[in-house]
C-alpha atoms as one frame of an Amber mdcrd trajectory, in Angstrom:
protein
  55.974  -7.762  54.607  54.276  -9.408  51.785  50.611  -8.824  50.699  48.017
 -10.669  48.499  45.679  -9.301  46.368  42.855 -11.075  44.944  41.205  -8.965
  41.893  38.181 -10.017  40.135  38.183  -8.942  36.941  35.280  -8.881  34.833
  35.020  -7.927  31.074  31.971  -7.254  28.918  32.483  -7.015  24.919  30.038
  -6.143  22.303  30.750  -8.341  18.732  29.140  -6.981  15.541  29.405  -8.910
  12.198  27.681  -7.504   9.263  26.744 -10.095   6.473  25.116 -10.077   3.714
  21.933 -12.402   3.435  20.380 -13.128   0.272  16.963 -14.123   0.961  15.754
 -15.108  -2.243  17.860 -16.857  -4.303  15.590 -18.012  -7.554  12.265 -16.187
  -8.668  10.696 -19.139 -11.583   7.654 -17.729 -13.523   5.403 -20.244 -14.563
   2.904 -20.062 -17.651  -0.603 -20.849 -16.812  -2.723 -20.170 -13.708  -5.735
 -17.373 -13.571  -4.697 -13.859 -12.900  -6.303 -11.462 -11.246  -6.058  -8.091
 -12.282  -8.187  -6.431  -9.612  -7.355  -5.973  -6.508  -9.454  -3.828  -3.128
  -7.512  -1.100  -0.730  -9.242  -0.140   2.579  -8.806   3.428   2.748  -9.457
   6.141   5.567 -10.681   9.493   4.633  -8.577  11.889   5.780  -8.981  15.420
   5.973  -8.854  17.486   2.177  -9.439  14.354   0.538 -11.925  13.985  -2.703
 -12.775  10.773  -4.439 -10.790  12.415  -7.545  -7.855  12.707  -5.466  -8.295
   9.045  -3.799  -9.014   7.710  -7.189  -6.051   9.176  -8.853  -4.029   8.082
  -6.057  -5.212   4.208  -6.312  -5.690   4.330 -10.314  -9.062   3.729 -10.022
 -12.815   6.128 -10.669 -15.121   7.901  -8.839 -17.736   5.953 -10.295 -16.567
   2.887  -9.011 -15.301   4.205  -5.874 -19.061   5.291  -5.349 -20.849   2.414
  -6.520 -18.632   0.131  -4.188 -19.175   1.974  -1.000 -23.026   3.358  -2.089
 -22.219   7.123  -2.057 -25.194   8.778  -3.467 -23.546  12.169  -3.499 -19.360
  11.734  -4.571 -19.014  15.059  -3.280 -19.923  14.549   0.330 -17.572  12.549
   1.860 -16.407  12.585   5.810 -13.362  12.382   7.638 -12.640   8.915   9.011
 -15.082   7.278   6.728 -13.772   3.818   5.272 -13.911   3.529   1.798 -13.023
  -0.039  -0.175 -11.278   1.384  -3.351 -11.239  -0.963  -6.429  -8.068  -1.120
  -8.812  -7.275  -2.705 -11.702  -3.742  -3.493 -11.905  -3.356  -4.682 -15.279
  -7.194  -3.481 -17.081  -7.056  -1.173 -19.861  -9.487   1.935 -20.630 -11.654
   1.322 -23.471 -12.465   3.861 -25.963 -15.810   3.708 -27.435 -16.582   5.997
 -30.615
């Protein structure tokens, strides 16, 4: 007695090759062109926050934190309130005696 089997066989493989891809391969710095030291963050107040704190975080003053976003009082400020928070990335504190 002779008897024929027909299989299917079916086979499913996962291939993983990790390489290494350098992106950038030349940074050139050029002399010339305007800079611009300052730069603007759109921050959300979130609970606890004070200007002092948000200014200290973004290196940048209450004073100009509340002259950009016209707070009268830089004590009262309220959750979920947008604030545009000036920095200076490269700008130097003058000392005037």
């Amino acid at each position: 007695m002779e008897v024929t089997a027909k299989i299917d066989l079916e086979l499913n493989t996962n291939s993983y090759n990790l390489e290494t891809v350098n992106v950038i391969d030349n940074i050139e710095e050029t002399e010339g062109g305007e800079e611009h030291p300052y730069s603007m963050v759109i921050y959300f107040v979130k609970p606890g926050d004070t200007l002092w704190k948000i200014a200290k975080k973004y290196k940048s003053t209450v004073e100009d934190i509340a002259r950009i976003n016209n707070i009268e009082n830089p004590d009262k400020i309220n959750v979920g309130m947008q604030l545009f928070i000036p920095k200076c990335s490269n700008c130097r504190t003058q000392v005037v005696v």
